[in-house]
C-alpha positions as CSV (number, residue, x, y, z in Angstrom):
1,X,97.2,112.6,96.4
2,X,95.5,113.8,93.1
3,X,96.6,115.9,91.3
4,X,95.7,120.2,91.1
5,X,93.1,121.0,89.4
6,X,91.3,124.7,88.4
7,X,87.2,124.1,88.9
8,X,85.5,127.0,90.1
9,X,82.9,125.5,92.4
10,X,82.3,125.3,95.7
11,X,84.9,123.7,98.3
12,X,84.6,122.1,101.3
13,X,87.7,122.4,104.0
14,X,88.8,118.9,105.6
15,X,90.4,117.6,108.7
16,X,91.1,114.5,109.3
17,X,93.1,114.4,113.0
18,X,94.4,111.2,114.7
19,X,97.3,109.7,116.9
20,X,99.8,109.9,113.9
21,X,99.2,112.8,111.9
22,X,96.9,116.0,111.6
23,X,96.5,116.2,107.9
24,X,93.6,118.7,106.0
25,X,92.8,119.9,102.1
26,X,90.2,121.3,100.4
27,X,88.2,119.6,98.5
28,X,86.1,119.8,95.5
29,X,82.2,118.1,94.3
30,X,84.4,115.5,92.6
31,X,86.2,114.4,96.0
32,X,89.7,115.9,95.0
33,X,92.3,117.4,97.1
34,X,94.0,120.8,96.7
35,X,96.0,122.3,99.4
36,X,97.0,119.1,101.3
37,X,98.9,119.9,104.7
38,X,100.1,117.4,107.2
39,X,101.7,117.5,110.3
40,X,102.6,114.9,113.1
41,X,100.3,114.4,116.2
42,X,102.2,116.1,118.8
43,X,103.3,113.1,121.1
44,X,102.2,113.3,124.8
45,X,101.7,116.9,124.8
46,X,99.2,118.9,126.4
47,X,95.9,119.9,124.7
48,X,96.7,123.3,123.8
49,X,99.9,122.0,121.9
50,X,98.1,119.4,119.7
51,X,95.8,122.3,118.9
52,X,98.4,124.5,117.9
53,X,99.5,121.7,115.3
54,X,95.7,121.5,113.7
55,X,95.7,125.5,113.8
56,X,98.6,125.7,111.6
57,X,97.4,123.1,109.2
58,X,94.1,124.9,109.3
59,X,96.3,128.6,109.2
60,X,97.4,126.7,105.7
61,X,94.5,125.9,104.1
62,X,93.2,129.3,104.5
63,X,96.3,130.6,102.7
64,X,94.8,128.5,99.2
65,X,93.4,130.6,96.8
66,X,90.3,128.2,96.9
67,X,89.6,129.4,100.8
68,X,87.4,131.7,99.7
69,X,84.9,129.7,97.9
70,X,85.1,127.3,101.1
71,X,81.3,126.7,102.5
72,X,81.6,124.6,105.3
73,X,84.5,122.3,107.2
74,X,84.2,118.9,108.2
75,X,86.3,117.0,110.5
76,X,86.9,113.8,111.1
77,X,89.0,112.9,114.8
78,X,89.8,109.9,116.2
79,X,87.2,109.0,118.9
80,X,85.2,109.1,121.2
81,X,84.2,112.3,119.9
82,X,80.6,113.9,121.1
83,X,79.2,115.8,117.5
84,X,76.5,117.2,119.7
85,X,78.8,118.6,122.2
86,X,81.8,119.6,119.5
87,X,84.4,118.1,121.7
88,X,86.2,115.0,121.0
89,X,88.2,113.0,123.5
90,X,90.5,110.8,121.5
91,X,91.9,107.7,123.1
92,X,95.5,108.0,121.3
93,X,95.8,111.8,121.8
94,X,95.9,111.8,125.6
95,X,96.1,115.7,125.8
96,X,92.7,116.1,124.3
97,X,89.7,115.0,126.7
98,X,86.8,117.0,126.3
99,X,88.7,119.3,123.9
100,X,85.8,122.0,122.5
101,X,87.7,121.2,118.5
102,X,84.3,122.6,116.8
103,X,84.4,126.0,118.2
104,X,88.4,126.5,117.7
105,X,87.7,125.5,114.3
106,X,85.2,127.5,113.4
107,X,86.5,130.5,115.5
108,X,90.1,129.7,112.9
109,X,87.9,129.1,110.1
110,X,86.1,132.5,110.4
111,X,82.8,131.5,111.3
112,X,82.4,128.7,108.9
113,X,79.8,125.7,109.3
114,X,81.4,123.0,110.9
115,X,80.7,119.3,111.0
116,X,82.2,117.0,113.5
117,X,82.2,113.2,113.5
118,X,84.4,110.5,114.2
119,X,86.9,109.2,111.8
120,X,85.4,105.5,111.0
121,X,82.4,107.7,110.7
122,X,84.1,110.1,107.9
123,X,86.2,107.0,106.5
124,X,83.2,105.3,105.9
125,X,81.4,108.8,104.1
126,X,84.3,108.9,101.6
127,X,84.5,105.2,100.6
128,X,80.8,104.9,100.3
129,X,81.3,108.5,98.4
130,X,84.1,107.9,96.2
131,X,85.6,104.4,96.9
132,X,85.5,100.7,97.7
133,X,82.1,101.1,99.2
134,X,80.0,103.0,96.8
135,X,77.1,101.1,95.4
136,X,76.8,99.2,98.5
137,X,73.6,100.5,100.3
138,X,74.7,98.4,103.8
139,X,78.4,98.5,104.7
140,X,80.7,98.3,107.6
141,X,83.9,100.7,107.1
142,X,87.2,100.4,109.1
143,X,90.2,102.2,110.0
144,X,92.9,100.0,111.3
145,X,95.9,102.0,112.0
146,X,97.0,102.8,115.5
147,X,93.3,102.5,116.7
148,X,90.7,100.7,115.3
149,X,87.4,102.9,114.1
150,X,84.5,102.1,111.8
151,X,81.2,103.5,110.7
152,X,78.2,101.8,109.1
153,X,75.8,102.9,105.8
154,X,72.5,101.6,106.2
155,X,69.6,102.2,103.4
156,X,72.1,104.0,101.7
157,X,73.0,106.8,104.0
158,X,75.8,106.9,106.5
159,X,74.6,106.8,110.2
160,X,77.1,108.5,112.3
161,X,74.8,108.0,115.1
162,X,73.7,110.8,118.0
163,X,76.9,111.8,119.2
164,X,78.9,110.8,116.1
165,X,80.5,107.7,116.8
166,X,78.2,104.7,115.5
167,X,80.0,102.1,114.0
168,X,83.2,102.0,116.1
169,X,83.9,98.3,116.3
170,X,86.9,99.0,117.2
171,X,85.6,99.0,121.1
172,X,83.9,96.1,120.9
173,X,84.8,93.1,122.8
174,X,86.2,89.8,121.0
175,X,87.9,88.5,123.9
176,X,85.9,88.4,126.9
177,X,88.7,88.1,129.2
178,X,91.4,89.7,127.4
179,X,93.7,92.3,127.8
180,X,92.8,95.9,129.5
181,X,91.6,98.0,126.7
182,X,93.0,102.0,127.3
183,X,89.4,102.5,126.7
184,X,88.8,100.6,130.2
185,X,87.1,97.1,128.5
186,X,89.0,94.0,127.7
187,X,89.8,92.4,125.1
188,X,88.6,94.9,122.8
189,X,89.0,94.6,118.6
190,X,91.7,97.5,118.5
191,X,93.4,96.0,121.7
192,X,94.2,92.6,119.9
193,X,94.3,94.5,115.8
194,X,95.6,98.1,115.6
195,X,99.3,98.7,114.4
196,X,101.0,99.0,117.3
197,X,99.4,96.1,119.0
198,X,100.1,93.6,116.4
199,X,103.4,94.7,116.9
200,X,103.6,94.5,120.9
201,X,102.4,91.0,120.5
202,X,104.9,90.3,118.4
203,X,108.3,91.2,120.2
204,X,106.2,89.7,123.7
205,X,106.5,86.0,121.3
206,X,110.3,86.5,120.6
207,X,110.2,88.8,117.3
208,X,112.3,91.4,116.4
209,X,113.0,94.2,113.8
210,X,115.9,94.1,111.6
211,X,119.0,96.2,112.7
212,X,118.2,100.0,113.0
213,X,114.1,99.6,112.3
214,X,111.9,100.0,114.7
215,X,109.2,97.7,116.0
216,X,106.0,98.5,113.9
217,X,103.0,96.9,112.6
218,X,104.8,97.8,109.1
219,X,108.2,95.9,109.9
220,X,106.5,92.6,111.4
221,X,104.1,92.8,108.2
222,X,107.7,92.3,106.2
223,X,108.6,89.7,108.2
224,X,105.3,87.6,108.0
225,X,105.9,87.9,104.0
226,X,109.2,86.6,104.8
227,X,107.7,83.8,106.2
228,X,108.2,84.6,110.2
229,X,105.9,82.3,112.2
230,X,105.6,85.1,115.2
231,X,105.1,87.5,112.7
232,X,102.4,85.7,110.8
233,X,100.5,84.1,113.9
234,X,100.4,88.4,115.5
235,X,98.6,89.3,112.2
236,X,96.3,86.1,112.1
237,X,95.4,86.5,116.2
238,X,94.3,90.7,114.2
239,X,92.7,89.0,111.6
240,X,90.7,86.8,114.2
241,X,89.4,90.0,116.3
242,X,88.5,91.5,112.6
243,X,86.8,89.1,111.5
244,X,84.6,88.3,115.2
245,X,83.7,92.2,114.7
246,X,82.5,92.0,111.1
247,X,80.7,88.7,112.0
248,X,79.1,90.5,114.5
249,X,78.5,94.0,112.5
250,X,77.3,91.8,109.9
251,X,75.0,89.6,111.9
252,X,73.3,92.8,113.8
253,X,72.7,94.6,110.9
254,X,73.1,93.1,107.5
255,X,76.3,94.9,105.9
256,X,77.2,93.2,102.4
257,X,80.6,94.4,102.4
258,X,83.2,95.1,104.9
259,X,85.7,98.0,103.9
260,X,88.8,97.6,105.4
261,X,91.5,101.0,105.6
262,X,94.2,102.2,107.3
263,X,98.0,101.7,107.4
264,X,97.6,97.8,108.9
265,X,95.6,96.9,105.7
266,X,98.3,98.6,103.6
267,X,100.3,94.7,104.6
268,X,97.6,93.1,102.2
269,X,97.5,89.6,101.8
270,X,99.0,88.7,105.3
271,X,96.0,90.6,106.4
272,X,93.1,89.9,104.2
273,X,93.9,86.2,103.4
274,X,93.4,85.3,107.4
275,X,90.9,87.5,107.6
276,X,88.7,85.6,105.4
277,X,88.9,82.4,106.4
278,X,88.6,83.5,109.6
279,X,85.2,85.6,109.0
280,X,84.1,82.0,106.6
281,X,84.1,80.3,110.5
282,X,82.2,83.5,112.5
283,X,79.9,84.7,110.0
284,X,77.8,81.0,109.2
285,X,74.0,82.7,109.2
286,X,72.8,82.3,106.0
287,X,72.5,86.6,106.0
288,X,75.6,87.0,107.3
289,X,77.7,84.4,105.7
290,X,77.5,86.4,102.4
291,X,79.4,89.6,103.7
292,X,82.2,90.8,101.1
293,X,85.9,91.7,102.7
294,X,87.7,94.6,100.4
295,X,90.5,96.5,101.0
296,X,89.7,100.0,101.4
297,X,89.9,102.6,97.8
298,X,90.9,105.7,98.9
299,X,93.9,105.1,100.7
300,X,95.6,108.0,102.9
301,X,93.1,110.5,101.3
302,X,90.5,108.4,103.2
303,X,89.7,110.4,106.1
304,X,89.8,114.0,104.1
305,X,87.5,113.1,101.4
306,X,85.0,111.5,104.4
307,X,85.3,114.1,106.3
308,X,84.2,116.5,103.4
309,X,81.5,114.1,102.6
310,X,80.6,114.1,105.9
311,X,79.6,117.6,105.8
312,X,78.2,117.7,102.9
313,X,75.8,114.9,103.9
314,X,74.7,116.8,107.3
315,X,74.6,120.0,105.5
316,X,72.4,118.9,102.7
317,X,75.1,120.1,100.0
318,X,73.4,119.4,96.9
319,X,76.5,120.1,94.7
320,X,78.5,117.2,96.5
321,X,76.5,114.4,97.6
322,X,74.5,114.3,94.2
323,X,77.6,113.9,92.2
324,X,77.4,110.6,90.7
C-alpha cells in the first residue's frame, strides 16, 4: 500500500470484491490509495451476509475525510458479472447469484455514479493505467488467485466487453475432456491453474503440507522451491493451461504482452519459468510467437486502482485517465 498523501483533487471510491477478501480505498489521479479497508469474503454464507461485509468496508470509506470529494465508485467483482444489469453472480461467492451489487452501492454511496465490471476487467485497467502493462496498446491481463480472470486492451483502450466480462480466459477450455468446471465446462483454465486447484492436485499425487500448514497453492509453491517433484509437476500442469490460454488470447487477437497477477504469480519463478517454455511450444505463429510474459506491477492494490480506472475510463474522467 502507498503511503498517505494530502492532494486536494478529485477521488474516486474502489471495490475490489472476490472469494478471499472484500477490500476498497479511495483513490487519487495519481492511482494512490488512502483509506484502505479489508475484510474476508464471508465463507458460504447467504447473499445478504456477504453484502453486509462490502457495506461495512464501504460504511468505512465514507468515514475518510476524502469522501467528500469522491465523484464516482468503481467496482471490480469476481465474475460472471452483467455491467448492464448491475448484478454480478460470482462463481466463488456462492451466496451471490444475480446479486443487484450496483444499486446497494450506490444506494450506500449516496447516490454516487457507479461503475461495475469484472475484476480481470479492472485488473487489467490498472496495470495498463499504472503498471506492468502501460505502454502496451494490445495486452492480455490475468488474475490467478482462487479463480482465474483476465481482460484485454486493444488499440489502447480496455474492452470490458457488453456485459463486462471480456477477457476472462479463465473459462476457457484447455482440456477438452477434463475435469467439471463449477462453471459447468471442462477442463477449463482456472479448473487446472487457480490457487486452490494447484493445490487439490497436488495432495490427489501424494503431497502434503508441513506440520500445522494448510494445503494451499502458497505452501506447495514452497515445496516446489524445495525441489518437490509433485509440487513442481501441479504448478507446471498451471503453467500448461496458462500458457494454451495466452497462445490462444494471443493468436485471436494479437496481445504483445501477457500480464500475469494474483496471489499464484506471487510463487514467481516456479510459475513463470514453465510458463514460458510452455507458451515458446503453443504460441509458434509468427504474430503470436512474439507475446511478452510479465509478472503483474501493482500487486494486491491491483484490483482497487483498476477498478478506479475502470470508472474513470467509462465516465470519461479527464483528471484520471489523462494522467501520464
Amino acid at each position: 500500500m502507498q503511503p498517505p498523501h494530502h492532494s486536494t483533487g478529485p477521488l474516486l471510491a474502489a471495490l475490489d470484491i472476490g472469494g478471499t477478501k472484500i477490500a476498497g480505498a479511495l483513490v487519487d489521479a495519481g492511482g494512490r490509495l488512502r483509506g484502505r479497508r479489508q475484510v474476508a469474503t464471508p465463507p458460504g454464507a447467504d447473499g445478504e451476509a456477504v453484502w453486509a461485509a462490502a457495506a461495512g468496508v464501504l460504511a468505512g470509506l465514507r468515514a475518510d475525510a476524502g469522501w467528500p470529494r469522491v465523484v464516482a465508485v468503481g467496482i471490480g467483482s469476481a465474475g460472471p458479472v452483467d455491467a448492464v444489469e448491475g448484478s454480478v453472480s460470482p462463481v466463488n461467492v456462492p451466496g451471490w447469484r444475480g446479486f443487484p451489487l450496483v444499486a446497494r452501492v450506490r444506494a450506500a454511496a449516496g447516490g454516487l455514479p457507479v461503475v461495475l465490471a469484472g475484476d480481470g476487467v479492472a485488473m487489467t485497467a490498472g496495470e495498463h493505467w499504472r503498471g506492468a502493462a502501460r505502454g502496451f496498446a494490445n495486452a492480455l491481463c490475468m488474475v490467478v488467485s482462487t479463480g482465474v480472470g483476465g481482460g484485454l486492451v486493444l488499440g489502447g483502450a480496455v474492452v470490458p466487453g457488453p456485459s463486462g466480462n471480456a477477457g476472462h480466459i479463465g473459462h476457457i477450455s484447455v482440456d477438452l475432456d477434463g475435469d467439471r468446471c463449477p462453471c459447468g465446462s471442462r477442463g477449463c483454465v482456472e479448473r487446472l491453474a487457480s490457487g486452490p486447484n494447484i493445490a487439490r492436485r497436488a495432495v490427489e499425487r501424494g503431497w502434503r503440507p508441513p506440520a500445522g500448514a494448510e494445503a494451499t497453492a502458497v505452501a506447495v509453491a514452497e515445496a516446489a522451491r524445495a525441489g518437490d517433484e509433485v509440487a513442481l509437476a501441479s504448478f507446471d500442469r498451471a503453467a500448461q493451461a496458462l500458457a494454451a490460454g495466452i497462445a490462444a488470447a494471443a493468436t485471436l487477437v494479437e496481445v504483445e504482452v501477457a500480464v500475469i497477477g494474483g496471489g499464484v504469480a506471487g510463487a514467481g519463478a516456479v510459475l513463470f519459468d514453465p510458463l514460458r517454455e510452455h507458451l515458446a511450444r503453443y504460441a509458434t505463429l509468427s504474430f503470436a510467437a512474439g507475446v511478452r510474459v510479465r509478472p503483474a506491477a501493482l500487486g494486491g492494490d491491483a484490483g482497487l486502482v483498476g477498478a478506479a480506472a475502470t470508472a474513470a475510463q467509462a465516465l470519461r474522467l479527464e483528471q484520471f485517465t489523462a494522467v501520464g
